[in-house]
C-alpha positions as CSV (number, residue, x, y, z in Angstrom):
1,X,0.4,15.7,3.6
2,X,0.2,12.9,1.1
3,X,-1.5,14.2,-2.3
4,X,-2.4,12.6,-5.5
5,X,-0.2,13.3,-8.1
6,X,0.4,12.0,-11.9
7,X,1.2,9.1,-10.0
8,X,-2.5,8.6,-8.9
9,X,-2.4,4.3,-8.9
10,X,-4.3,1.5,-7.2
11,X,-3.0,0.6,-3.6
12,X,-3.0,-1.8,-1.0
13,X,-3.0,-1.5,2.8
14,X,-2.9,-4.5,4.4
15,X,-3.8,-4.2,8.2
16,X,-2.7,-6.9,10.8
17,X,-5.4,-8.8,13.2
18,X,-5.3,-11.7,14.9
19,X,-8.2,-14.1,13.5
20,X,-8.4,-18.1,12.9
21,X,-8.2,-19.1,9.3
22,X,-8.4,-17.4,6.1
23,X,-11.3,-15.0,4.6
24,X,-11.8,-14.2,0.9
25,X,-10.4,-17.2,-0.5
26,X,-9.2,-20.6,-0.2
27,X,-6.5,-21.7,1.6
28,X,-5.4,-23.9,4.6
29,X,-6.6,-23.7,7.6
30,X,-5.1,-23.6,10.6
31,X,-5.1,-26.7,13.1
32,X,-8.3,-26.4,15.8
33,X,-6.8,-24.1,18.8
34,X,-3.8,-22.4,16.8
35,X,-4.3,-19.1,16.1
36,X,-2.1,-17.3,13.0
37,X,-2.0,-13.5,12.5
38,X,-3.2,-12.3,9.3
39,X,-3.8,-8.6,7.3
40,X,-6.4,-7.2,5.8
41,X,-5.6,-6.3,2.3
42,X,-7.5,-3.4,0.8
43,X,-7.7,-0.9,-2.4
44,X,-8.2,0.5,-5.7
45,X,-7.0,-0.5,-9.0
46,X,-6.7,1.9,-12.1
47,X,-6.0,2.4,-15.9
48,X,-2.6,3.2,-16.5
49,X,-3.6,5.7,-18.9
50,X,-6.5,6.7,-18.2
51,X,-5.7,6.8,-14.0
52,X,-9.7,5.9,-14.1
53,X,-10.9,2.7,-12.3
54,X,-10.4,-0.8,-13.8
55,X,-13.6,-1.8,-12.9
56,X,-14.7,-5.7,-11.9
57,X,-11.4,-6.7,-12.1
58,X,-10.2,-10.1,-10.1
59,X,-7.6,-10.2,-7.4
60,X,-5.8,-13.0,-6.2
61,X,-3.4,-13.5,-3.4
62,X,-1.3,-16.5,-4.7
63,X,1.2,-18.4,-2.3
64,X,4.8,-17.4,-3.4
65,X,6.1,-20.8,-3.5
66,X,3.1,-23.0,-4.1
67,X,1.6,-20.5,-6.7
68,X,-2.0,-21.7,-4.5
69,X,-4.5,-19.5,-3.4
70,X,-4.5,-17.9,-0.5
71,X,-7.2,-15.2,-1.0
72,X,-9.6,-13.6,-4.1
73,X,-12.0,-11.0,-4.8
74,X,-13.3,-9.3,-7.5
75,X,-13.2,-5.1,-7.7
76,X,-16.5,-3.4,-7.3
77,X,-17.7,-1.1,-10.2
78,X,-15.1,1.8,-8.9
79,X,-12.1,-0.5,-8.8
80,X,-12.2,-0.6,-4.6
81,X,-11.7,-4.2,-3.0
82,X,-11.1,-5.7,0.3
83,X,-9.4,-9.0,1.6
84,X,-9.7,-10.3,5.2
85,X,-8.0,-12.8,7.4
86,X,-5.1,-13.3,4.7
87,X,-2.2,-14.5,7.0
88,X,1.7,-13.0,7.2
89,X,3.8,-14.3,4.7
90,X,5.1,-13.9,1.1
91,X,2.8,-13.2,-2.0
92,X,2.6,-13.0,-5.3
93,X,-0.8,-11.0,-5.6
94,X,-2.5,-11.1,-9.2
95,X,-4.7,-8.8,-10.9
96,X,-7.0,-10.3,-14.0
97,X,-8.4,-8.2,-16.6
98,X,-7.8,-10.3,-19.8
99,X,-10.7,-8.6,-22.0
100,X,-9.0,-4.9,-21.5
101,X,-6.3,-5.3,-19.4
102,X,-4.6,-8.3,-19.0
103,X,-3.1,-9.7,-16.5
104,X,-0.1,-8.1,-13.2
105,X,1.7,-9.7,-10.7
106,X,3.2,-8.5,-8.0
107,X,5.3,-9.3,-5.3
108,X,4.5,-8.6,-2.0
109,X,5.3,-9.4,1.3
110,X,3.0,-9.2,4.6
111,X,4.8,-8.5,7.1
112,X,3.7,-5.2,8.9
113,X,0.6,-3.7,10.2
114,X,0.1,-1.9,7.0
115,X,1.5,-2.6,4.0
116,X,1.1,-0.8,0.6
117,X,0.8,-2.2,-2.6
118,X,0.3,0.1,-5.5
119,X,-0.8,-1.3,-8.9
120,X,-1.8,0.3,-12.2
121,X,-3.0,-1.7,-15.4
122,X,-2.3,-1.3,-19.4
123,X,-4.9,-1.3,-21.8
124,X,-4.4,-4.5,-23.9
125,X,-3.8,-2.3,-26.9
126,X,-0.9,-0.1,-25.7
127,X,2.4,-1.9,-25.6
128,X,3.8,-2.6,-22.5
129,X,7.4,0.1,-22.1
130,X,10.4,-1.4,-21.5
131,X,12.0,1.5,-19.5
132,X,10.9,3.4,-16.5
133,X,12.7,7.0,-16.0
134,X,13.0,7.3,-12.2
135,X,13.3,10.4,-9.8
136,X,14.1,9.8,-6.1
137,X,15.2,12.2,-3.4
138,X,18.7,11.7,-1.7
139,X,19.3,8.0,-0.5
140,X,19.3,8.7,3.5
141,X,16.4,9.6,5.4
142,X,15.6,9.4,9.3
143,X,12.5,6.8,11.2
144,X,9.7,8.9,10.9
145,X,10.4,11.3,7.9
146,X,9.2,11.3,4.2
147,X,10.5,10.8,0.9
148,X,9.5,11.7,-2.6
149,X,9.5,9.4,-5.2
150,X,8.8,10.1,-9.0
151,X,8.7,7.9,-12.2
152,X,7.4,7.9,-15.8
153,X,7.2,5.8,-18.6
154,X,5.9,6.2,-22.5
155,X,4.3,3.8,-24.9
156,X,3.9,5.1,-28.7
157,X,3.8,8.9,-27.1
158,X,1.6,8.0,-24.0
159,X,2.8,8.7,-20.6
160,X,2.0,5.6,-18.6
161,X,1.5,5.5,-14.8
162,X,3.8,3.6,-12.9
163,X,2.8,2.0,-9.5
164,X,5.3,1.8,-6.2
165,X,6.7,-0.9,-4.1
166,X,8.9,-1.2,-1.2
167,X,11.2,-4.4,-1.2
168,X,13.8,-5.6,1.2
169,X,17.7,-5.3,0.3
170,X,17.8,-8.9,0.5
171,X,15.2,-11.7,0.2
172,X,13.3,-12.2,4.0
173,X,14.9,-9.2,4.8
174,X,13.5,-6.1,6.7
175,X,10.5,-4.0,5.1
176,X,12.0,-1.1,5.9
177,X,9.2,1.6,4.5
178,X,5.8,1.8,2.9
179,X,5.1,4.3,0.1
180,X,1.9,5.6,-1.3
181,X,0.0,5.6,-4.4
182,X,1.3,8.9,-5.4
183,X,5.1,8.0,-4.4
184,X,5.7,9.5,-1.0
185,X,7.7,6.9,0.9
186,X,7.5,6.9,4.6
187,X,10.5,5.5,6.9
188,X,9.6,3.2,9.6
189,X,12.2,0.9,10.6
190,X,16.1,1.4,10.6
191,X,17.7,-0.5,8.1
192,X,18.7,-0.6,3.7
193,X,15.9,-1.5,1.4
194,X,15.0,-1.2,-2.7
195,X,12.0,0.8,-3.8
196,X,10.9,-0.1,-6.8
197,X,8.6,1.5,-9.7
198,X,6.8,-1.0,-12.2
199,X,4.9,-0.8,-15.1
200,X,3.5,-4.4,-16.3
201,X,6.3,-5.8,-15.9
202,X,8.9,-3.4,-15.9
203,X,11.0,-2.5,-13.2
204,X,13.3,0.2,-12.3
205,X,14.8,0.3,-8.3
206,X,16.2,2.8,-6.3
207,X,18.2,2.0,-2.7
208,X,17.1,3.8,0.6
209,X,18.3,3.7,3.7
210,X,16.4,4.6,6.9
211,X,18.4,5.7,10.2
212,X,17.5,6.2,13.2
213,X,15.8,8.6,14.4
214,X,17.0,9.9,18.2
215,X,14.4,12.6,18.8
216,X,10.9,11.5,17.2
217,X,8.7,8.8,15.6
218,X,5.5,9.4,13.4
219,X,1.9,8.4,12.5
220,X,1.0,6.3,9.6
221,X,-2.2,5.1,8.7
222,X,-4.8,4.5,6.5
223,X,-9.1,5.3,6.5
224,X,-11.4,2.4,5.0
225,X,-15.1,2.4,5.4
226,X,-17.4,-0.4,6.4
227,X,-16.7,-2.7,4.3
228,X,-12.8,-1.6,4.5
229,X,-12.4,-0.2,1.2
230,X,-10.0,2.7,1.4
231,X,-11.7,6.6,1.3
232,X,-10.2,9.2,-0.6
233,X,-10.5,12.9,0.5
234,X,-11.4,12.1,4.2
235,X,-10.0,14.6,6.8
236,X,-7.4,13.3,9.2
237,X,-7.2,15.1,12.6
238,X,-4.9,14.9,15.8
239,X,-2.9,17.0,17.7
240,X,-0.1,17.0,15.6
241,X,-2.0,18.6,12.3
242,X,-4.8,18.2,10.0
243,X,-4.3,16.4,6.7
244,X,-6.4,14.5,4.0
245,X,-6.3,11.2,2.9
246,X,-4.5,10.5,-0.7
247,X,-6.9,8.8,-3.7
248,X,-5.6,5.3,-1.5
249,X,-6.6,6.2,1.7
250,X,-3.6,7.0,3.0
251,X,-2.6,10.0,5.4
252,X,0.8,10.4,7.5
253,X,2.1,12.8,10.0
254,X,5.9,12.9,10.2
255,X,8.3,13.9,12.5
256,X,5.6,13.3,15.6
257,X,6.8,14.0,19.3
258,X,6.9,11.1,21.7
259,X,3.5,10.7,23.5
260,X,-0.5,9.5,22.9
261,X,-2.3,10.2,20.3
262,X,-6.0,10.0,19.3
263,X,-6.7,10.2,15.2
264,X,-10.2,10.9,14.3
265,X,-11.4,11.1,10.6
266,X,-14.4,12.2,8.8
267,X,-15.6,11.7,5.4
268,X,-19.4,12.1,3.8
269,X,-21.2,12.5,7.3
270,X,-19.1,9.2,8.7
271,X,-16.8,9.3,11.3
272,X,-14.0,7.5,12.9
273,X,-11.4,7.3,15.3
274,X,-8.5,5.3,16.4
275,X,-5.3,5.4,19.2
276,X,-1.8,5.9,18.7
277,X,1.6,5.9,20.4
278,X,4.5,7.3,19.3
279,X,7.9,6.8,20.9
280,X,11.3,7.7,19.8
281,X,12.4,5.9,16.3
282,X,9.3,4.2,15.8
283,X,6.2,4.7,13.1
284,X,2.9,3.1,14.5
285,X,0.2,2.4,11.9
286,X,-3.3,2.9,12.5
287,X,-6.6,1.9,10.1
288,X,-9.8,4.7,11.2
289,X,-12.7,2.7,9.9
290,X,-15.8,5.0,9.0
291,X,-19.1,4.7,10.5
């Protein structure tokens, strides 16, 4: 069961579709009949201090090599946002604050059916740390099992929330996990990568590798309402438990048997419901949209 933690942070889940063009933002579009397979990128961004909502902050999804823009919102008074249509490819997404909070990047790439991206920001009157103190679970976990993550940092006696990505070993190389907003990694695909903790921007890394997994997969996914923002506290059901959804949405069963599945959720009076199948080694991801 994913919980929040003191490492309650902002995240992203970014959600593949096929769709023509670009929502949310400027950027090129596709020639007439091409099609190009984009994400939905999704979350909640908080106070690094505070772990409150950074309210009516601006998001932008910046080309990584162009710097241009790809995509950009602004977050609603509770820090949730939502990007659509924002195609594969690697990012450097930006969060804007200046008055209170300044301004993070972050690196990420979009490469899977749902990626997270967890973000916190400083105040502009606490200086940024220059160290993160990391705690991370033994380097070798199996496809479809969960790991642990913990960090910390200080600024003039505050404890400072750290947010999570996963990063290949090398660059283009294989996303080999996604982690949550309170740290719990989750293993999908075979192979080394680097998660990393950052705080502004600081960085401290850790390397994980997955292996496979000969006997089962798992289920990884994430609940958004109507207008995809990611709910906290919903109820996740299927026949392999009943779990709730972590502060960003986010809800996995590991260690799942081979087979169909159906995931419902329920949150507020809404409802939703989505398919899954598991096989051996593998870790589908599913979005349950509210209605």
């Amino acid at each position: 069961m994913i919980r929040p933690t003191l490492l309650t942070i902002f995240s992203l889940a970014i959600v593949l579709s096929i769709a023509p063009g670009c929502g949310g933002g400027s950027g090129d579009t596709p020639s007439p009949g091409l099609t190009t397979i984009t994400g939905m990128i999704s979350g909640i961004i908080r106070d690094s201090v505070t772990k409150q909502p950074v309210a009516f902050a601006q998001v932008s999804v910046l080309d990584a090599s162009s710097r241009g823009t790809i995509a950009q919102v602004m977050a609603d008074a509770v820090g949730r946002f939502s990007l659509t249509n924002v195609p594969q490819g690697d990012y450097k997404v930006r969060f804007e604050k200046p008055a209170s909070h300044g301004i993070v990047d972050v690196i990420a790439q979009v490469k899977d059916k749902i990626k997270n991206l967890s973000v916190t920001m400083i105040p502009a009157a606490v200086t940024p740390p220059t160290n993160i103190d990391l705690v991370f679970p033994p380097p070798g976990i199996k496809v479809g099992q969960t790991a642990q993550f913990g960090g910390s940092a200080t600024s003039g006696g505050q404890i400072l929330t750290v947010f999570w990505t996963v990063q290949p070993a090398v660059a283009g190389g294989t996303i080999i996990g996604t982690i949550s907003a309170d740290g719990l990694f989750v293993a999908t695909t075979p192979g080394v990568g680097i998660v990393q903790a950052q705080i502004g921007q600081t960085t401290a890394t850790a390397q994980i590798t997955v292996k496979d997994n000969a006997t089962v997969g798992g289920i990884f996914g994430i609940v958004t309402d109507s207008n995809n923002a990611p709910v906290a506290g919903a109820t996740v059901r299927c026949s392999a438990g009943t779990i709730t959804t972590s502060d960003d949405g986010l809800f996995v069963f590991p260690s799942v048997a081979a087979g169909s599945y159906t995931i419902t959720a329920q949150s507020a009076g809404a409802t939703g419901s989505a398919a899954a199948e598991v096989s051996v080694n593998s870790v589908p991801t599913v979005n349950v949209q509210l209605r």
